[in-house]
C-alpha positions in Angstrom: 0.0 0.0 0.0 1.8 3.7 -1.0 0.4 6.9 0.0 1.8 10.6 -0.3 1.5 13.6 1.8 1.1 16.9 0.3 0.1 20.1 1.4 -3.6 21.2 0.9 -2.9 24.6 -0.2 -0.7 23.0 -3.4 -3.6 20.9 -4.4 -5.5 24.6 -5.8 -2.6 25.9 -7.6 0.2 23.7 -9.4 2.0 23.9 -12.1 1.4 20.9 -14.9 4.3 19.4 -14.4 4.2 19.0 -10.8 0.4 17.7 -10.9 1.7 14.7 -13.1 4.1 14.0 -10.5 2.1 13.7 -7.4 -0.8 11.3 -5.8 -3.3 13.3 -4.0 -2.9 13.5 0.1 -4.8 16.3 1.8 -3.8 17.2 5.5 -5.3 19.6 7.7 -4.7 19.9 12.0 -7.9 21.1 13.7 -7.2 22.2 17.3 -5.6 18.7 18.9 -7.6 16.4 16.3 -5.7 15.3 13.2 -8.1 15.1 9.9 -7.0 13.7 7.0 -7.9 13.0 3.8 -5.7 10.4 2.1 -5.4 8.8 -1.7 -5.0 5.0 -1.1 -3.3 3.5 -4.0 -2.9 0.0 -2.9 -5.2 -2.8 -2.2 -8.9 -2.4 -1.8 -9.3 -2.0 2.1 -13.7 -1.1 2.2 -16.1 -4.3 2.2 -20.0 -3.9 2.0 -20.0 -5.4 5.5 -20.6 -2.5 8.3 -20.9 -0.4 5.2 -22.2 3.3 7.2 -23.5 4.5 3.4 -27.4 3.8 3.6 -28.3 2.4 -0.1 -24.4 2.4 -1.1 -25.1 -0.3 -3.8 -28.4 1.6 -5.0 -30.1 -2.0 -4.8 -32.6 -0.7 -2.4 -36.3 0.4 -4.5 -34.3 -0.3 -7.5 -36.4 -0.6 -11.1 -36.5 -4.0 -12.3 -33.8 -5.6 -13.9 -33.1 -4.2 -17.5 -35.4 -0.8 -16.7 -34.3 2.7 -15.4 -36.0 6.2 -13.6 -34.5 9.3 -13.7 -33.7 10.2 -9.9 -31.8 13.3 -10.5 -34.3 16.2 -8.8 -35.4 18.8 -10.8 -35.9 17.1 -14.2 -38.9 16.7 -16.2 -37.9 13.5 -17.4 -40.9 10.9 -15.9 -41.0 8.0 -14.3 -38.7 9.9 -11.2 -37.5 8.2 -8.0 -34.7 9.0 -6.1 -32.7 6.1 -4.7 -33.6 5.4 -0.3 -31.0 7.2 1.4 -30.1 9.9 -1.4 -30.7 13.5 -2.3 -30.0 14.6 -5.6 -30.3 18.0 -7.6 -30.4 18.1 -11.5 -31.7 20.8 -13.9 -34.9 20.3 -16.3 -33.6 18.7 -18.7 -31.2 16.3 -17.0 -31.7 12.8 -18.2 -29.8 11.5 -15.0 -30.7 7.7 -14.8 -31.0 4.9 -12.0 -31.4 0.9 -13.2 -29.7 -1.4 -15.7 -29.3 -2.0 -19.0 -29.9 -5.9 -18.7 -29.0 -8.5 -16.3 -25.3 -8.3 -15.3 -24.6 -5.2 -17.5 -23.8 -1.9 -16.6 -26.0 1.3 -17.9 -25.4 2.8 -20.9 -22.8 0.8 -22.6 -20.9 1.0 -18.9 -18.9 -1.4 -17.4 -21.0 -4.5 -15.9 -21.9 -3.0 -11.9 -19.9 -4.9 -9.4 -22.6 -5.1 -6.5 -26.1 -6.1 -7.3 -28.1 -5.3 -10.7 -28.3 -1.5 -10.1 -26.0 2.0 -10.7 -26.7 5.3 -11.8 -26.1 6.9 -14.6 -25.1 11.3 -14.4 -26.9 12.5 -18.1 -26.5 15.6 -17.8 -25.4 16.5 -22.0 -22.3 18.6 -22.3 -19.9 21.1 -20.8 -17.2 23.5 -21.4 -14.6 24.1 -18.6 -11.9 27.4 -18.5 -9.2 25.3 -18.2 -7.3 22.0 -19.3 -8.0 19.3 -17.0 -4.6 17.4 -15.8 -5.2 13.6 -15.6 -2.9 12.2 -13.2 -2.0 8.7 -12.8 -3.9 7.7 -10.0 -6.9 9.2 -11.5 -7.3 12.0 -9.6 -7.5 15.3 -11.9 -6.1 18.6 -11.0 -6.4 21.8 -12.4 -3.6 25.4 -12.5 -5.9 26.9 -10.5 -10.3 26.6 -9.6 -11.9 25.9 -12.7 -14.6 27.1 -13.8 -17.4 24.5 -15.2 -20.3 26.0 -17.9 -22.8 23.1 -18.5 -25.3 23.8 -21.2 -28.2 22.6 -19.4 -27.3 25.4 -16.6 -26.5 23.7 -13.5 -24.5 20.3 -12.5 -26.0 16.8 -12.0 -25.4 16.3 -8.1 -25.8 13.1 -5.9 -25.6 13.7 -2.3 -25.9 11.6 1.2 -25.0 12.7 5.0 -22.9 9.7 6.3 -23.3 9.8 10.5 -20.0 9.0 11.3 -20.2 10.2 14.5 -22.3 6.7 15.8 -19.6 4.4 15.1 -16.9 5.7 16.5 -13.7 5.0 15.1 -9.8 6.7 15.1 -10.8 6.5 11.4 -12.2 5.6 8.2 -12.1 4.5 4.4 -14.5 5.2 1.7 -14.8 4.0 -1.7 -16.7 4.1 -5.1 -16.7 2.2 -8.1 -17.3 4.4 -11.6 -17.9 3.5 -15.2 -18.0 5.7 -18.0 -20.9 6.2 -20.5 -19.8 3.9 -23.2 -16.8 2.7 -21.7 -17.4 -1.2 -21.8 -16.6 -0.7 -25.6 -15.6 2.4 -28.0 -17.7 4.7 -26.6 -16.6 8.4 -26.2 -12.8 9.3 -27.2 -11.9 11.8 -24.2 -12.1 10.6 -20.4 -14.6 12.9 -18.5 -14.1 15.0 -15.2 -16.5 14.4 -12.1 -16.2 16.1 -9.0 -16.0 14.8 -5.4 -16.5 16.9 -1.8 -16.2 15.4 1.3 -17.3 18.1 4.4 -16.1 17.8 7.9 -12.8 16.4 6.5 -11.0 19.4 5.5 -11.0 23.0 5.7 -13.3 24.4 3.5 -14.6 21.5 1.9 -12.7 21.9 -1.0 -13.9 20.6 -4.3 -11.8 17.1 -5.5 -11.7 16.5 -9.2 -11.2 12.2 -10.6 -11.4 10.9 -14.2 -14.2 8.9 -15.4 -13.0 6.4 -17.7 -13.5 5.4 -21.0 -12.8 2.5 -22.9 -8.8 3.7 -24.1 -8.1 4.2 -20.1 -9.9 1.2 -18.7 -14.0 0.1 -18.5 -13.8 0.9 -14.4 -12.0 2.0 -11.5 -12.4 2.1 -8.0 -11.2 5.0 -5.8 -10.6 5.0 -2.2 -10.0 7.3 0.6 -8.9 6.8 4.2 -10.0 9.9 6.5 -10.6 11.4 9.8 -13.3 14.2 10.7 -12.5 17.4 11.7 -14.9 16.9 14.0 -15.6 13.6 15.2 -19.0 14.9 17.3 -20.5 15.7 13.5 -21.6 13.4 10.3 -19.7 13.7 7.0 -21.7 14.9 4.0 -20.0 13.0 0.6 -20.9 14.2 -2.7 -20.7 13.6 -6.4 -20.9 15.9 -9.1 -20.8 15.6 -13.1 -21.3 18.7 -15.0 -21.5 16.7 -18.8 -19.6 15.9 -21.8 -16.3 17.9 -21.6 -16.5 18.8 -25.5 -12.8 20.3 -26.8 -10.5 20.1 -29.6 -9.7 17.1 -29.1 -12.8 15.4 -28.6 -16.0 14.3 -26.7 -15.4 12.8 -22.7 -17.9 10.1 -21.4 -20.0 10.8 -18.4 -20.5 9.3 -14.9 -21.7 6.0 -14.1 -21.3 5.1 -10.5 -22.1 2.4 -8.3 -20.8 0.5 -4.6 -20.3 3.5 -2.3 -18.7 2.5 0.8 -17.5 3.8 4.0 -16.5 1.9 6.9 -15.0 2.7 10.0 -11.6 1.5 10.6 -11.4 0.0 14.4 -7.3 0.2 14.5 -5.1 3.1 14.1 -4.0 2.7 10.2 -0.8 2.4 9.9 -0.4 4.4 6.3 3.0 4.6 5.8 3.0 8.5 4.5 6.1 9.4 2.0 7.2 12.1 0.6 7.9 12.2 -3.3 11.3 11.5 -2.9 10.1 8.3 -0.7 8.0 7.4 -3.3 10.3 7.3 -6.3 12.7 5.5 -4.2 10.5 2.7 -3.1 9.1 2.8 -7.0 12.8 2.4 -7.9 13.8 -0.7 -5.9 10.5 -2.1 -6.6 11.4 -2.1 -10.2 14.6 -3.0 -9.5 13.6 -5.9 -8.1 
């Protein structure tokens, strides 16, 4: 398991170069409590068992096998239900979408969903950003500086759930979600796409995280996971997911979110996360190649 530590305030303003270089660690001291928010790029740690995420799998009221809703709040789009557990926020038009394409598939020409017969799907058409995304290897995405996103339908496609934390106790915890891409179990869209992640109570500010959705070049589906602590451990954790649309460029059209399996446990044990610096890192990458 490898982890890196970097400063909070670098994540906001980096050059290119350096956001190709680094994982993503986010650390922040809040009076004698320690919260963290850490990239784990090692093995899978979360399990559905004492999963604290209400409805993580989006099993729960799902439509029957090879149908969908729209769940995203706000749309026109009929028949609407948004999954037990969830809130969501969409614009009029948003063609947001919970259910299956088929037994053992994905949605939309996604990846086949690793828990149950259920995900959701974040249509939300297309949208420009101010700035080039920077796709980092761990599939986290950074930006020079706070972009600025201009979906056409006016607003984001927004999935949201409070996460009470603070009734299981714990020194702390991981979280983790599987994502798909629209079209990504075959040719699909040429560009990855851009989704955004905030995790409040976590760090200052809540800042807004960025990850890649992938696509069929970059791989049909991912899983990303966190290990954190609260700022404050008396308070839930709020987690949420955004997708904006399409990022249409010059180069191309991205694919959009699919998600599914949203966990967070608590972790009984102090973690023992073996933080590194980046000249830690390339060293242990170096004898691991060497070897």
């Amino acid at each position: 398991m490898s982890f890196v530590h970097v400063p909070l305030a670098r994540i906001w303003r980096v050059t290119p170069r350096a956001a190709s270089l680094f994982f993503l660690a986010l650390v922040a001291l809040a009076g004698p409590a320690h919260a963290s928010l850490t990239l784990n790029t090692g093995a899978q740690i979360a399990t559905p068992v004492g999963n604290l995420v209400v409805n993580g799998s989006f099993e729960t009221n799902a439509p029957a096998v090879g149908n969908v809703v729209y769940w995203a709040t706000g749309t026109t789009l009929t028949p609407f239900a948004v999954p037990p557990g969830w809130t969501s926020l969409g614009q009029s038009q948003t063609y947001a979408m919970w259910g299956s394409s088929g037994p053992n598939q994905g949605i939309v020409g996604s990846d086949a969903f690793p828990d149950g017969q259920s995900g959701l799907y974040f249509g939300n058409l297309y949208t420009s950003v101010d700035q080039t995304p920077i796709f980092n290897p761990n599939g986290m995405v950074t930006f020079a500086n706070p972009p600025t996103f201009t979906p056409n339908y006016g607003g984001p496609c927004q999935l949201t759930q409070v996460v009470n934390t603070q009734n299981t106790p714990a020194p702390s915890y991981v979280f983790n979600f599987w994502v798909s891409g629209e079209g990504a179990a075959f040719s699909g869209w040429p560009n990855q796409g851009v989704a955004g992640l905030k995790i409040t109570n976590v760090l200052p500010g809540d800042p807004q995280l960025y990850f890649a959705i992938p696509n069929a070049a970059s791989s049909p589906s991912r899983r990303y996971e966190f290990f954190f602590t609260p700022l404050n451990s008396s308070l839930p954790v709020t987690i949420e997911f955004t997708n904006w649309g399409h990022l249409a460029d010059a180069t191309g059209v991205s694919s959009e979110l699919v998600l599914d399996d949203v966990i967070v446990n608590a972790v009984p044990e102090p973690a023992s996360l073996g933080l590194l610096g980046l000249g830690g890192l390339a060293l242990r990458r170096r004898r691991t190649t060497a070897a």
